[in-house]
N, C-alpha and C positions, 0 to 999 in steps of 0.2 A: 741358840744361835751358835753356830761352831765359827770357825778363825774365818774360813774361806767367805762364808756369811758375811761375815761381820766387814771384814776389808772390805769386801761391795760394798756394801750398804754406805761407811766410812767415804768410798770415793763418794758417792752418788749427796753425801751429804754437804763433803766440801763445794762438789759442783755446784749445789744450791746457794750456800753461804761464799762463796768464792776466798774468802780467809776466814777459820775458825781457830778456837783456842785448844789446849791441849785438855784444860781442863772442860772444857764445857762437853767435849766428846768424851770424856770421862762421865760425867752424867748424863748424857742424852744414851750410851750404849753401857750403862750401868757397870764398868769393869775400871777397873784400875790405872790410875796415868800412866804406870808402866807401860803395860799392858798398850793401851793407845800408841807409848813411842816404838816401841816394839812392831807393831803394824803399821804406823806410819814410816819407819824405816826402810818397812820393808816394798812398802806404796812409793816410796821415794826410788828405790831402788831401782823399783821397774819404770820407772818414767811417769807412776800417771801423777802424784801429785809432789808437791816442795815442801820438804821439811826445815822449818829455821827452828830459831833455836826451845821457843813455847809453841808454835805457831804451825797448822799445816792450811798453804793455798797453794791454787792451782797453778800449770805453769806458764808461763806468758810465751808460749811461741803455737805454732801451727804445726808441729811435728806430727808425725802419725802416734809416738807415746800421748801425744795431748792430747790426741781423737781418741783414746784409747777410754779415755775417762769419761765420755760422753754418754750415758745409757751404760755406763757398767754392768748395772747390775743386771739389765737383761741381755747384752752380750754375755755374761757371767753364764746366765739361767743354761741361754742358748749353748754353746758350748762343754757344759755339761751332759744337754742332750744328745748333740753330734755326736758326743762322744760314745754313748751305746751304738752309734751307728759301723765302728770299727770294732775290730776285734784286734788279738794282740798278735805281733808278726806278721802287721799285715803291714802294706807299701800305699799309702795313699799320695794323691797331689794334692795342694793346697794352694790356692789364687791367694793376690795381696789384699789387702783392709783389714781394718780396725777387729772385725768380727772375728775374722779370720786368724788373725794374730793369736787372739784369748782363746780363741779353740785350738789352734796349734800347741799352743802352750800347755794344754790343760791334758792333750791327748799325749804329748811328750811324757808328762809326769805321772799319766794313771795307764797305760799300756806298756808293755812290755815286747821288747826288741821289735818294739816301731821306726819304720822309713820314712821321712817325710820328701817328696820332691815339691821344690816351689821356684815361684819366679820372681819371689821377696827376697830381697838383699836384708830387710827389716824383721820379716821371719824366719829367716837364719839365723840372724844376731837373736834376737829375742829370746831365742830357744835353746842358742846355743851349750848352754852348760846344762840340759836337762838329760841327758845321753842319750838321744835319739839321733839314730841316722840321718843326716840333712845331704839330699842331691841338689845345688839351685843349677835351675837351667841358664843358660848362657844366651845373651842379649843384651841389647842399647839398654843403657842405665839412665833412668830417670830422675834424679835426683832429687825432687821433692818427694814420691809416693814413695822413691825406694825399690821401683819395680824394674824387671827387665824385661822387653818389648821386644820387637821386631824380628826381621828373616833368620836372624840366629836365633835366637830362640826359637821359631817354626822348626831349624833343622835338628834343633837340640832336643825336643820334646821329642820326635820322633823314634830315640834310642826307647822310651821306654811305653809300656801300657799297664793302666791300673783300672781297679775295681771302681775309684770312687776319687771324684773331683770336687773338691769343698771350695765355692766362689761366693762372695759377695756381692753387692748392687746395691747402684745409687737410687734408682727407683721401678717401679712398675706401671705398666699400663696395659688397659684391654685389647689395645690394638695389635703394640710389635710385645709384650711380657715384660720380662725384667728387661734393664737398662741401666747402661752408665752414662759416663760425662767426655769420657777418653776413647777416642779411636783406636789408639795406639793398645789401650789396655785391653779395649775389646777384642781386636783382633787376637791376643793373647790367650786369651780366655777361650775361643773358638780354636784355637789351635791345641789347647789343651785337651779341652772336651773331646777333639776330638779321637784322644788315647783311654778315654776314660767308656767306662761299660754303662757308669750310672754320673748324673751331674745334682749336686746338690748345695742347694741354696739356704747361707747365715745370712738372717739379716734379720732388725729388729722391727716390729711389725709398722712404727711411725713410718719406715721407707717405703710402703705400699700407699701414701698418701700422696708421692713425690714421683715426678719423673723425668729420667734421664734423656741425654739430647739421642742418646744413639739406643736402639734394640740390641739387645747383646745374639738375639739369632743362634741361639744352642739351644736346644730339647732339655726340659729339668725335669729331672724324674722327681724328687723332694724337695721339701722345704720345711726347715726349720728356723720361727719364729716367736713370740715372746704371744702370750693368749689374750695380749692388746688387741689383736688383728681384728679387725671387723669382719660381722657375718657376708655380708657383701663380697668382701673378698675370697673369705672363706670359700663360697658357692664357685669363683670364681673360677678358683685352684683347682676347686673338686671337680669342675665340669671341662677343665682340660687334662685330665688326665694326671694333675699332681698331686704326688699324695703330702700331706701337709702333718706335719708333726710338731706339737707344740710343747714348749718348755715352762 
């Protein structure tokens, strides 16, 4: 199990146990207490979990670092895969959530002289010190998701076009596909897509059990999700035309 391993696994453990000790992940991931503070530091760091002083739990707010620890490890998985999906020097956009965050991140540090455009204020900051190019579009600030929405944005987006638009979703259905919860955000996301050549969906596969009040209404060419997915939906994907890729 290498480091990057191991910290998923590490969130996804606290998430369960909601406070653990330092030593008992000392034994449960066979490696050294060091070792543990050192990873936990570095989990603290990035917002998913709280380091005190033996002790790591989760953190008590609703922030998007706090969704961030939710399904780690197969937002982890995911994001890895995405990441074959770019090559290096290339200019991608990026939507807001939790998924999306960890694949931005993941693509900042393993490609080389990558653009990122987005309409996260949260995957700006996030990624900030990884030295990738950050464009964010310009728009109404939302302050809980950290997003920006509206007719500025629509004009904003429009300076540029990309190969490939990486968006999130709250859930799916047979009827209208993927789906959120936010108009505001949707709309966003259709104004994005529509500079993008190809649209392609993070999301982990429990979201295809759930759905959103609103159709997000954009053509997905991909989907990349976690090999939880059910065959049912599998067929689903395949039979409209999305190719599905799993991590």
């Amino acid at each position: 199990m290498n480091k990057s391993q191991r910290q998923a696994k590490l969130v996804e453990e606290i998430n369960k146990r909601k406070k653990v000790s330092v030593n008992d992940l000392s034994d449960i991931f066979e490696v050294s207490a060091v070792t543990i503070r050192k990873d936990l530091t570095e989990l603290d760091e990035a917002g998913l979990i709280v380091r005190t002083h033996n002790y790591a739990e989760l953190a008590d707010d609703d922030s998007i670092s706090r969704k961030l620890s939710f399904h780690f490890m197969e937002k982890t998985q995911i994001a890895d895969k995405a990441c074959e999906l770019v090559a290096d020097n290339e200019t991608v956009m990026i939507e807001s959530g939790s998924c999306c965050a960890i694949f931005a991140k993941k693509l900042a540090e393993t490609k080389k002289n990558i653009t990122i455009i987005t309409n996260s204020v949260f995957i700006a900051d996030y990624i900030s010190e990884t030295g990738a190019q950050i464009i964010v579009l310009g728009g109404i600030y939302q302050t809980k998701s950290q997003v920006l929405v509206g007719p500025v944005l629509a004009e904003s987006v429009k300076h540029y076009k990309v190969d490939k638009l990486f968006i999130g979703a709250d859930g799916y259905s047979c009827e209208w596909g993927f789906s959120n919860k936010d108009p505001f955000r949707g709309e966003a996301v259709r104004h994005m897509a529509s500079r993008a050549k190809q649209v392609v969906v993070l999301t982990e596969s429990h979201k295809f059990e759930l759905e959103g009040n609103l159709g997000l209404g954009v053509a997905v060419n991909k989907v990349v999700t976690d090999k939880n997915i059910k065959k049912k939906t599998k067929d689903r994907l395949k039979n409209s035309g999305i190719k599905l890729i799993l991590s």
